[in-house]
C-alpha positions as CSV (number, residue, x, y, z in Angstrom):
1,X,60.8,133.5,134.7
2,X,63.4,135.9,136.3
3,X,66.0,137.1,133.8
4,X,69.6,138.4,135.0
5,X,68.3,142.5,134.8
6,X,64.9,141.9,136.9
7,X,66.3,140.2,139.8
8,X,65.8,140.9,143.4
9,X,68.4,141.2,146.5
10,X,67.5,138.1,148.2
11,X,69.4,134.6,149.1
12,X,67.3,132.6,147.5
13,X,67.7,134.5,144.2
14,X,70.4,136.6,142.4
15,X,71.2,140.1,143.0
16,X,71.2,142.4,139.8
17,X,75.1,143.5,140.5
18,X,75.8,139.7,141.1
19,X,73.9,138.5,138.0
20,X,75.7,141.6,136.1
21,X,79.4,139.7,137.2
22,X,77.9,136.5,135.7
23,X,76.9,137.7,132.9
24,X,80.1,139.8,132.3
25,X,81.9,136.1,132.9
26,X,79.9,134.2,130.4
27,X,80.9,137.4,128.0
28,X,84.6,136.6,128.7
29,X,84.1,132.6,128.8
30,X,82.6,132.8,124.9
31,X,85.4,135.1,123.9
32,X,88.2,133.3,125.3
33,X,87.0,130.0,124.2
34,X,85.2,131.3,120.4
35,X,81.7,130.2,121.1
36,X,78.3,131.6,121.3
37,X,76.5,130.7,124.4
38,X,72.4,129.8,123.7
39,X,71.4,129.8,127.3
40,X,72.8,130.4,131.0
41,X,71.1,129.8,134.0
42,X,71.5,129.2,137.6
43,X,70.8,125.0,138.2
44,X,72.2,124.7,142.2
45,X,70.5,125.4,145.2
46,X,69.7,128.7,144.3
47,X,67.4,127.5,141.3
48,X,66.5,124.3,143.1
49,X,64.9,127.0,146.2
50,X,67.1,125.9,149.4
51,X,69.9,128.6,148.9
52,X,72.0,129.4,152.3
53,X,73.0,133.0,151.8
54,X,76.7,131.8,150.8
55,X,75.3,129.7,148.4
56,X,77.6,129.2,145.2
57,X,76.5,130.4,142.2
58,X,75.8,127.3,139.9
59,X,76.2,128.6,136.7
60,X,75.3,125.7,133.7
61,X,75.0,127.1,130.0
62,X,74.5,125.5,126.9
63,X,76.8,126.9,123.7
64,X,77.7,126.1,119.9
65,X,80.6,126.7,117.7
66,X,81.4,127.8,114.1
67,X,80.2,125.4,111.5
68,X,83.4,124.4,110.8
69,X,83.8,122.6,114.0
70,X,81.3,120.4,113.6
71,X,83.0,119.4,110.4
72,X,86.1,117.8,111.7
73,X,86.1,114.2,112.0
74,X,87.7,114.3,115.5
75,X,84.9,115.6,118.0
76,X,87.0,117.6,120.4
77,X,85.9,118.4,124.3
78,X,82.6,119.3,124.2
79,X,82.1,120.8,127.7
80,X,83.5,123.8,129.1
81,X,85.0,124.3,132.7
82,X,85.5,127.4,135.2
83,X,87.0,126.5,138.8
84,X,84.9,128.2,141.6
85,X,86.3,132.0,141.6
86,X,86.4,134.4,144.1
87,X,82.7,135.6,144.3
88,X,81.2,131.8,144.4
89,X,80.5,131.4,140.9
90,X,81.1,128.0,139.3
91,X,80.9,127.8,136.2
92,X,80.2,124.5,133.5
93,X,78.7,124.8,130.0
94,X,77.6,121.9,127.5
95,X,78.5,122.3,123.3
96,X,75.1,122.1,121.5
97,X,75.5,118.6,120.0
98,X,76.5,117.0,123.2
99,X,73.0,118.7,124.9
100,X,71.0,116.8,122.4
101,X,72.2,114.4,122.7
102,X,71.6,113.8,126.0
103,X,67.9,114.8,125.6
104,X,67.6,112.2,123.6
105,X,68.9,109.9,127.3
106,X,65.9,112.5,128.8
107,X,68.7,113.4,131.1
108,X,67.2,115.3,133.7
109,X,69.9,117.8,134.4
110,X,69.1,119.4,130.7
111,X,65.7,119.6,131.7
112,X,66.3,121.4,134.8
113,X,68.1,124.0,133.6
114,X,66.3,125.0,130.8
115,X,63.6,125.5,132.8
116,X,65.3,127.1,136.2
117,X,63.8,129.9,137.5
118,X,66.6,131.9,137.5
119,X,67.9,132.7,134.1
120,X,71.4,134.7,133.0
121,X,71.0,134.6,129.5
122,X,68.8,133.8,126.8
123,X,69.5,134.0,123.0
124,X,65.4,133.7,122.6
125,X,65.2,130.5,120.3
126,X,67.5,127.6,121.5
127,X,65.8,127.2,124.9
128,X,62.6,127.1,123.7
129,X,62.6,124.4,121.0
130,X,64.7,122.3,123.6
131,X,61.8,122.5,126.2
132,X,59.1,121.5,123.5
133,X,61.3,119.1,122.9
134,X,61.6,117.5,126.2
135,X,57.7,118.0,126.5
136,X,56.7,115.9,123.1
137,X,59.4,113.0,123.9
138,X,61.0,113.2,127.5
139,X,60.6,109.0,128.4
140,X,59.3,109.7,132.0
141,X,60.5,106.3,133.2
142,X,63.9,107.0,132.8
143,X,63.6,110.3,134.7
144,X,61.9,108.5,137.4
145,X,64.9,105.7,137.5
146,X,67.4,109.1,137.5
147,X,65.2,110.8,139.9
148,X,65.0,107.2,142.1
149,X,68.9,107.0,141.6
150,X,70.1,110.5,142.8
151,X,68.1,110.4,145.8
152,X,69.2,106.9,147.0
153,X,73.0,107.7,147.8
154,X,72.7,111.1,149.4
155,X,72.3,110.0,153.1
156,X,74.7,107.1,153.3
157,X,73.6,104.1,156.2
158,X,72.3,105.0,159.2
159,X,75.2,103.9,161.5
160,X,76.2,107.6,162.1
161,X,73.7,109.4,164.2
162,X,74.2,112.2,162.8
163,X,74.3,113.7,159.0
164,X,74.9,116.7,156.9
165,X,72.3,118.6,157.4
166,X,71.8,119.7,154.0
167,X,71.9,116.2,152.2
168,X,68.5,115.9,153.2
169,X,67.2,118.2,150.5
170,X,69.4,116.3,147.8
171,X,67.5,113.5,148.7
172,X,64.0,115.1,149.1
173,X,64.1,117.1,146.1
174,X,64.6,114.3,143.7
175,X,61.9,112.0,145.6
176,X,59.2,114.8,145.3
177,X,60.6,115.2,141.5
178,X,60.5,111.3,141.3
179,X,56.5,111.5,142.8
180,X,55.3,114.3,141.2
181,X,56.2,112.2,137.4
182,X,54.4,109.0,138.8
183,X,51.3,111.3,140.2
184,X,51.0,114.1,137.7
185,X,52.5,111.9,134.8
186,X,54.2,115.3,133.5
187,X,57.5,116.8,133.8
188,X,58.4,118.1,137.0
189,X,59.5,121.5,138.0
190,X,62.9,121.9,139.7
191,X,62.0,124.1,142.6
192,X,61.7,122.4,146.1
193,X,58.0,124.7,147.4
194,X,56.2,123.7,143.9
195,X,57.2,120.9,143.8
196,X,55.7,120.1,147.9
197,X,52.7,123.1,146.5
198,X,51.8,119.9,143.4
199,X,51.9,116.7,145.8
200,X,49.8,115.2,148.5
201,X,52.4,115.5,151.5
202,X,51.3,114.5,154.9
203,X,51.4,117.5,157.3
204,X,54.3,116.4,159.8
205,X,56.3,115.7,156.4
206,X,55.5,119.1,154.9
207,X,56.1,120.6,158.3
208,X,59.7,119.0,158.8
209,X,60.7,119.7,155.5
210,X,59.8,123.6,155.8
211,X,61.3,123.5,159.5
212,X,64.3,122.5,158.2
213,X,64.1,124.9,154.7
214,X,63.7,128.1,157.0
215,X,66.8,127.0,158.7
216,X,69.3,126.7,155.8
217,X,68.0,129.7,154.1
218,X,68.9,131.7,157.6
219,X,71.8,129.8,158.0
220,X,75.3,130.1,156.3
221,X,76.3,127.2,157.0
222,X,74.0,124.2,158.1
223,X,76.8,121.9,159.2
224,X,75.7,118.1,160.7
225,X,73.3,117.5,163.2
226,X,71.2,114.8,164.7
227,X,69.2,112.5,162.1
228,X,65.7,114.3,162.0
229,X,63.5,110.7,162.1
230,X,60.5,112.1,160.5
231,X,62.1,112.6,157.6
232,X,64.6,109.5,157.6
233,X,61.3,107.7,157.4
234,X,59.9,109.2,154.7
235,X,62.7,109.3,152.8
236,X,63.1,105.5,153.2
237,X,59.6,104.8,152.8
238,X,59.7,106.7,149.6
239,X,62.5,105.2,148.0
240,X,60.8,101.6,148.5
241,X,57.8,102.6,147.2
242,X,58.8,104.7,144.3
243,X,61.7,102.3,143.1
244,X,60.9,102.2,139.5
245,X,63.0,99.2,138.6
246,X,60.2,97.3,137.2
247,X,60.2,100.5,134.4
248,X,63.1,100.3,131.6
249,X,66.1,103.4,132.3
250,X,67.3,102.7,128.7
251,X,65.5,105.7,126.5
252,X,64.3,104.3,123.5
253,X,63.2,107.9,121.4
254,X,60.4,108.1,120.0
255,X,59.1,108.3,116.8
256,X,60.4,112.0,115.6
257,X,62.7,112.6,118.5
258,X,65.9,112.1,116.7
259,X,64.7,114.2,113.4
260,X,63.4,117.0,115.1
261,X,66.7,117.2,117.3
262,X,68.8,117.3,114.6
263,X,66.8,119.9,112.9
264,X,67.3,122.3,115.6
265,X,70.9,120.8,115.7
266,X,71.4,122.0,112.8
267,X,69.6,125.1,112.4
268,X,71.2,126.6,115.8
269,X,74.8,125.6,114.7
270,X,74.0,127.1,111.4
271,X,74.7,123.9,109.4
């Protein structure tokens, strides 16, 4: 895993100067708002492995207040919000009870970014019982339904003849997520090349989807272009065969989930 100090110079990763600004913002976002922040990591294209090079920086982190907070019996706003600043950073962060609770929904956004690939900050303890967590009791149906549903609205209808270019991948991504759960039965990872490295893809597929990778990784700005069939297909085709709406999107936790979450509830929050 790459940590904010150890990264490299490259578009599809972070720079150590640029993960250094991110860091120094997270430092100033805890401060300003009294919180301790348990994890940071990047969760947008530059985690997900499709970064232009004037990608924003999709910050997500995960934080917890004093006890006392959790002691009130009016929950106050549990999320945290910074509006995109001037080096392409945007920053959102989740308080520590809501984050459990929505593993306990198997939300796949949690998932992905405690296990991105690029990480900013990491207290040592709090992201790793979440991901044992999510790999004793993630319900894999109901990431396949969330998987199933992110991919279906990206592309619109095929009236227009052309597209933004880059929506394919926020359709492809989740569909190669959606296949490697009913294929591997496990927990996917969230970047685009394993993901396509774990899955039976037919050649012209794989081909198109690299073709078009290269491109927005050399481009800063991929804009619209022309529908690219090949992939129109197997987008379509993959959405009616993977449509998991025979399988129940309603998480019903398993036996332990709830306990063990609210043990590491509230040993993190100090309770």
């Amino acid at each position: 895993m790459i940590t904010w100090n150890d990264m490299t110079d490259d578009c599809t990763t972070v720079s150590p100067e640029m993960a250094a600004h991110i860091r120094a913002t997270l430092d100033s976002v805890a401060r300003e708002e009294g919180v301790r922040i348990l994890f940071a990591a990047e969760s947008g294209s530059r985690a997900w492995g499709f970064a232009s090079p004037d990608s924003d920086y999709d910050v997500r982190f995960i934080y917890v207040h004093s006890r006392d907070w959790y002691l009130s019996l009016v929950e106050d706003r549990d999320v945290i919000e910074r509006p995109l600043d001037s080096r392409l950073v945007d920053l959102a962060g989740w308080d520590l009870r809501k984050a459990l609770r929505l593993f306990l929904k198997s939300n796949p956004a949690f998932y992905e970014w405690l296990t991105s690939p690029v990480v900013y900050f990491d207290d040592g303890a709090f992201a790793t019982a979440a991901r044992s967590l999510f790999e004793r009791y993630a319900d894999l149906d109901v990431l396949a339904h969330a998987y199933h549903s992110i991919a279906s609205g990206q592309l619109g209808g095929r009236a227009d003849p052309d597209v933004k270019l880059k929506r394919y991948f926020y359709a492809i991504r989740p569909l190669l997520a959606l296949q490697w759960i009913e294929q591997r039965q496990s927990l996917p990872p969230m970047n685009l090349e394993q993901l396509m490295g774990g899955l039976r893809l037919a050649g012209d597929v794989s081909d198109a989807i690299l073709d078009l990778l290269n491109r927005k990784q050399a481009t800063p700005e991929l804009g619209r272009g022309p529908r690219i069939a090949i992939l129109e297909t197997w987008i379509a085709d993959s959405l009616a065969a993977h449509d998991p709406a025979g399988r129940s999107n309603v998480r019903i936790p398993q036996s332990g989930a709830l306990e063990d979450a609210n043990a590491l509830f509230a040993s993190t929050a100090r309770l």
